[in-house]
N, C-alpha and C positions, 0 to 999 in steps of 0.2 A: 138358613145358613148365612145369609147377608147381614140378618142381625150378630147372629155369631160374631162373622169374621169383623162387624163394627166394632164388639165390645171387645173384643180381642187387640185390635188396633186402638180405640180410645188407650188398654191399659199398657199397650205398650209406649204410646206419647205420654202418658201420665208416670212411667215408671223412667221413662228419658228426660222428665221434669226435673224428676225428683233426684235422679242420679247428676245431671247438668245444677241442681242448688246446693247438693252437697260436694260436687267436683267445685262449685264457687267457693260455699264456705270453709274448706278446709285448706285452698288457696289463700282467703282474705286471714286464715287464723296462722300462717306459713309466713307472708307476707308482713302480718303484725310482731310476727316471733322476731323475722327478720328485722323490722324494722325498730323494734327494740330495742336489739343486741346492738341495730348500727347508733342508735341513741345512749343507750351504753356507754360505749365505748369513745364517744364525743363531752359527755361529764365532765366537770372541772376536775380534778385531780388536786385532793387537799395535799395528800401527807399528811391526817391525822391531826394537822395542823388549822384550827378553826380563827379565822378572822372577821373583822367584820364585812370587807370587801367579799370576801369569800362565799358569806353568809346571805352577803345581797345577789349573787351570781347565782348559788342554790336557788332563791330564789325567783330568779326571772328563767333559770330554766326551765325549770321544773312548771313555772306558767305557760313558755314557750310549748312544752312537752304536750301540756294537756291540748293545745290548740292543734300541734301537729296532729297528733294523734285524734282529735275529732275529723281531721280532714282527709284522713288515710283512704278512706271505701271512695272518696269522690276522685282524690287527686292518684290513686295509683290505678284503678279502671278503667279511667278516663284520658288521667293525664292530661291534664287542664285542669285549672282554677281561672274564673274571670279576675281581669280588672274589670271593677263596675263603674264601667265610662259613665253615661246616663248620671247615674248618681252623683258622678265627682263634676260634670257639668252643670249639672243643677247646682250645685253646691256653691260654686263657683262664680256662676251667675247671678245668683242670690246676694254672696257680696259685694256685687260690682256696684249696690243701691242702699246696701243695707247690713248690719253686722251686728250680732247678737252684743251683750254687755261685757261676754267674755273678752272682747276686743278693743275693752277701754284703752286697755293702758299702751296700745298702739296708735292712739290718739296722735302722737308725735313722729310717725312713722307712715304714714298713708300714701309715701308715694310708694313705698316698699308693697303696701299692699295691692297697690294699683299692680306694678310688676310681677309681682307671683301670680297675682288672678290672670293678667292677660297673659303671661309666658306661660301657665297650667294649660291653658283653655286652647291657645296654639296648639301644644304636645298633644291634646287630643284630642288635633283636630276640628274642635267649634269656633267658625268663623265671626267674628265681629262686625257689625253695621256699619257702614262708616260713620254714623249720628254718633253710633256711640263712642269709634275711636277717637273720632273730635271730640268729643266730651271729657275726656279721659284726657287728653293731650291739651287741652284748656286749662282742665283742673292741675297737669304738670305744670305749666307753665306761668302759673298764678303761684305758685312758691320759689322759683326764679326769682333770688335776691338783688338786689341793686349791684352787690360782690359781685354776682356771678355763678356761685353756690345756689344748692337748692334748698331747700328745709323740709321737714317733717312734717311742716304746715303753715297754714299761712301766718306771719309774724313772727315766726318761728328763726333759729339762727342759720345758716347756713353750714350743711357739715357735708363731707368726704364719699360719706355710707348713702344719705337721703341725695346724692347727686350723684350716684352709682345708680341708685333703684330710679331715681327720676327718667333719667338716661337709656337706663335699660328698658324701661320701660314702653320709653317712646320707640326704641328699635324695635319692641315687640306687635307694633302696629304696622299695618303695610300702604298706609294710606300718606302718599308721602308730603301732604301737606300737614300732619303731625309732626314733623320735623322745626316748621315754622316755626314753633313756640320756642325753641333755645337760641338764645345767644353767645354763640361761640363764641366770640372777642372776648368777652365779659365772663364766659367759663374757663378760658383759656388764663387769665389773669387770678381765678380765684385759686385755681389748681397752682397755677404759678407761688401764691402767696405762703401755700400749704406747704411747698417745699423746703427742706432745710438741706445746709452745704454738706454734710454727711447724707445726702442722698435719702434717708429718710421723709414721711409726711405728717404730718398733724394731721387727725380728724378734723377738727377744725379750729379755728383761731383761739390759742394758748391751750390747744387741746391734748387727750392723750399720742403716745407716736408709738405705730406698731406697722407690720404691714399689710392689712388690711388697705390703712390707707396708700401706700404704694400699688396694692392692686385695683381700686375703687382709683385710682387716678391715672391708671395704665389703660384699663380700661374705656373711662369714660373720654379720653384723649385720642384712645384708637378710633371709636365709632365717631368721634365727630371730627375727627380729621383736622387734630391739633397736637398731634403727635411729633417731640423736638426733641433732639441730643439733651439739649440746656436745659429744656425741663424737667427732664429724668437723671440730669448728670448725678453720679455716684448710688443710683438707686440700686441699679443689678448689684453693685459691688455689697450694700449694706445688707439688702436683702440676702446674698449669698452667707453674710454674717447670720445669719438666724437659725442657719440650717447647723442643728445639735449632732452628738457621738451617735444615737440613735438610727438620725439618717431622715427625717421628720421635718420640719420648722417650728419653730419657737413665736412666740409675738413680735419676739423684738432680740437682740444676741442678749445669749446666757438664760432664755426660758426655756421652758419644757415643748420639747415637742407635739403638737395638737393638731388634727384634722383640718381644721379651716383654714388655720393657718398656714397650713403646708398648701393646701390647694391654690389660694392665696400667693404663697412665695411663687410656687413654681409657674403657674397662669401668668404672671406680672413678668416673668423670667422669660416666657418662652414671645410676650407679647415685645418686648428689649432689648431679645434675641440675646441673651447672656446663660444661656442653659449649658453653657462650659464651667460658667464657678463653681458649679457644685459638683457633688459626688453622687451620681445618678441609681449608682451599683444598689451602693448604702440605703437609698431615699425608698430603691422599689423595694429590700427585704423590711423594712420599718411597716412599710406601704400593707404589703401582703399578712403581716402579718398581725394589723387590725380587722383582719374579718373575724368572729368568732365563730370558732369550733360548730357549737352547738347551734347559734340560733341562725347563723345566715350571717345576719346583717355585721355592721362596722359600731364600732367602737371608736370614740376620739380620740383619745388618749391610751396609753399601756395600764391596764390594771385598772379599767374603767367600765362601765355598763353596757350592751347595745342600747344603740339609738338612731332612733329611723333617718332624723335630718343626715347622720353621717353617710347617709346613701349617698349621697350626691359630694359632700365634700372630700370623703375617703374615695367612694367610686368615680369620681368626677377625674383624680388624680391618676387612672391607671389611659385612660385615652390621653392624657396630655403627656405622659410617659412614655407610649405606644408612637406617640406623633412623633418624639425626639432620639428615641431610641432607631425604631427601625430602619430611615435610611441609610445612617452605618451598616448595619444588621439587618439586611430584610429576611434572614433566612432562620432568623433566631426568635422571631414573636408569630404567634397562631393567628394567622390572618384571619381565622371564623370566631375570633373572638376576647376579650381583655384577661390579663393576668388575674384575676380571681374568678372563684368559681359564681358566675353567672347565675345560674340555677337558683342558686342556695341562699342568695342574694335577695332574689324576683321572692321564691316561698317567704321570706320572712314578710315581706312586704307586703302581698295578696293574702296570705294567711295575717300577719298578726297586726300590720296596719291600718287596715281600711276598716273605717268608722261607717257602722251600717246605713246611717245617712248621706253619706259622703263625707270625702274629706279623709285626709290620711291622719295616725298620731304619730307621735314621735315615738312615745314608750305604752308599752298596754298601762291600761286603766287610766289614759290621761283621754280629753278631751280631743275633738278633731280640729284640727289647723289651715291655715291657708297659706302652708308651704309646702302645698301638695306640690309645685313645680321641684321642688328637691329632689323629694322622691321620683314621683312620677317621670324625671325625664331619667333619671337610671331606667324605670320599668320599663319605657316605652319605645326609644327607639334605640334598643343595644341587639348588638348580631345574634343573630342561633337562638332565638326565644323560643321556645319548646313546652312552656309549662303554663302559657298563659292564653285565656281569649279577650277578648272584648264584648258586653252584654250593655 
């Protein structure tokens, strides 16, 4: 009888197996139906009407599609997808000595690299030696021009961009004899020389003028604590020139509205305290409505591709909007979280960026980059994260 009632019991755990894999699988094919139809309904919408734009958006959906949908059984069971920290710290650290040949033509750019690696590696957390942040903050300071500018390298000219990244750089260190390497006086004059009486800056000497370098000289001016009326005189006013019908920023007045540039205007704006010239209204519907539909991520420009860097340059601009908006209005912006959809943002990113060695791309099927600080500081530390771990 004891055997009995065993095999009887064995076939009732075995027939609760079997009913508990088909109550799964007919959830996961429910689930899938569902998540279809909401893919569906997120498609460009031609009107019959075939462009080429149009035809490049087919397809990186449709690429987008297949990755979603490989990820479906993990991320709706679980709910969680890692960032794979480990990996993008290796990754990272590898270039602090060393850089594949892809990274030739950054040859002129290295203090930039310096900056993304050590601002990456903060976000997530991996601490630095201090041998090594002295090492780093030597090799800044060894491109420290006679001007006052920094360069791209040694011998190199002094420009706007490379003594933004120099700069940033060394704030990204906590060691505060890192600091040593710059000389303010001598920075304080080169920025000076960069400005023109329209408020505008030069990249650098007889260089292009956008604002860019308004923001690269607002900036590098805050953190070393040479920030002047006269240096900045007519910048907010010119800057506020850039911002188009749109609602966006342009390079410079009369261009097209652009991602960087907008994040750019308005950053320089709120460091000038001149965030009354503009039309704010205008700036966030432009804003909002560079995330795309389908894939998550942001778009530069109107009528243009996702792409990963705009994480940070498009998502970058809804906390600096949130900063200037809400104490007028604290009762108008969702304290748990920024004006676009967060979520959809993070999936594009964990799904369709992360390069299985480490390292983020910008677009599927390109190479991985060492501007994972772009991305990664969207992914890492924004409110109500729900979809992501750390492995």
């Amino acid at each position: 009888n004891m055997q009995t009632d065993n095999i009887q019991t064995d076939n009732i755990q075995t027939n609760s197996i079997q009913t508990d894999r088909q109550a799964l699988q007919q959830t996961l094919e429910i689930m899938a139906l569902f998540l279809q139809q909401s893919m569906d309904s997120l498609h460009l919408v031609t009107d019959g009407v075939s462009t080429v734009t149009s035809e490049e958006q087919i397809t990186v959906e449709e690429s987008v599609e297949k990755i979603f949908s490989a990820c479906l059984g993990r991320t709706r069971l679980k709910d969680t997808f890692p960032l794979h920290k480990a990996r993008h710290v290796n990754y990272l650290r590898k270039g602090l000595s060393r850089l594949s040949e892809n990274f030739e033509c950054l040859d002129a750019s290295r203090p930039w690299l310096c900056y993304w690696i050590v601002h990456s590696l903060n976000l997530l957390g991996d601490k630095l030696t201090t041998e090594h942040q002295i090492r780093i903050s030597q090799f800044i300071g060894s491109v420290q021009a006679e001007t006052g500018g920094f360069t791209g390298n040694v011998g190199h000219l002094p420009h706007l961009a490379t003594t933004y990244a120099a700069v940033s750089a060394v704030a990204s260190l906590d060691h505060e004899q890192c600091w040593e390497v710059i000389d303010c006086e001598r920075l304080k004059a080169f920025i000076s020389t960069m400005h023109n009486e329209d408020g505008s800056f030069a990249m650098h000497k007889d260089g292009e003028l956008d604002v860019r370098g308004a923001y690269c000289a607002a900036v590098v001016a805050t953190l070393c604590g040479i920030n002047t009326e006269e240096l900045f005189k007519n910048t907010g006013e010119w800057i506020a020139k850039c911002q188009t019908f749109e609602g966006g920023f342009g390079s410079r007045p009369g261009t097209e509205a652009h991602g960087g540039y907008t994040f750019c205007s308005l950053a320089a704006l709120i460091l000038l305290n001149k965030t009354h010239l503009i039309d704010k209204e205008q700036l966030l519907h432009w804003a909002v409505h560079r995330q795309m539909r389908f894939e998550g991520g942001f778009q530069g420009r109107t009528n243009k591709m996702v792409d990963g860097c705009y994480s940070f340059w498009q998502g970058g601009v809804f906390p600096l909007l949130h900063h200037i908006i809400s104490p007028g209005n604290p009762d108008c912006l969702n304290k748990d979280g920024w004006l676009f959809s967060q979520v959809a943002l993070q999936d594009y990113i964990l799904f369709c960026c992360q390069y299985p060695s480490g390292g983020l791309v910008d677009k599927l099927g390109n190479q991985e980059t060492t501007i994972t600080a772009a991305t990664a500081s969207v992914v890492y530390p924004l409110p109500s994260i729900h979809s992501m771990t750390l492995s």
